[in-house]
C-alpha angles and dihedrals in degrees: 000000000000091000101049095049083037092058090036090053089039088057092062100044097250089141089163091063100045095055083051092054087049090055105048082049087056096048089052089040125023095155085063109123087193087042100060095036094053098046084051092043089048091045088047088061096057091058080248085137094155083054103048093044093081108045087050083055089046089047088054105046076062104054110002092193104062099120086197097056091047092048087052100048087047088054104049077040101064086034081060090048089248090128099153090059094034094060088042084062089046095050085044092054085041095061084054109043100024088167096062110113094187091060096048095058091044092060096042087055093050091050084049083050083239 
């Protein structure tokens, strides 16, 4: 499976590879929820923001309330300038998860414009 070579490749710092193993999950599944969210959270590593933007919006087309696919994509989001839709995303993951602190100070830094 895609996930356990991924975390054992991810272990030893072999990011490329483990964006490769997302994909391949992606092209067998594209529907995958899990798929789509881990090869953006594994591009997103990598400072590949423009990359990952678009699996976290596929993840969530799938499954619009996955907080952690909406913090993500806030967060790639404010790293691309895009404040404005980032902090939309935050507020969104927020609603969901209103415990998440992480969230929460990820949102108060994009409405500092941190």
């Amino acid at each position: 499976m895609a996930s356990g070579m991924a975390i054992a490749l991810g272990k030893q710092g072999r990011l490329a590879e483990v964006c490769e193993e997302f994909a391949q999950a992606v092209r067998y599944q594209p529907e995958s929820v899990k798929a789509q969210y881990n090869w953006g959270f594994a591009l997103a590593k990598q400072t590949d923001f423009d990359g990952a933007i678009p699996h976290f919006r596929a993840a969530l087309r799938l499954n619009p309330e996955f907080a952690a696919a909406h913090y993500s994509l806030g967060v790639a989001l404010l790293q691309r300038g895009q404040r404005a839709d980032a902090i939309r995303e935050l507020q969104r993951a927020l609603e969901l998860e209103p415990t998440s602190h992480k969230t929460r100070s990820a949102l108060d830094a994009a409405r500092k414009g941190a």
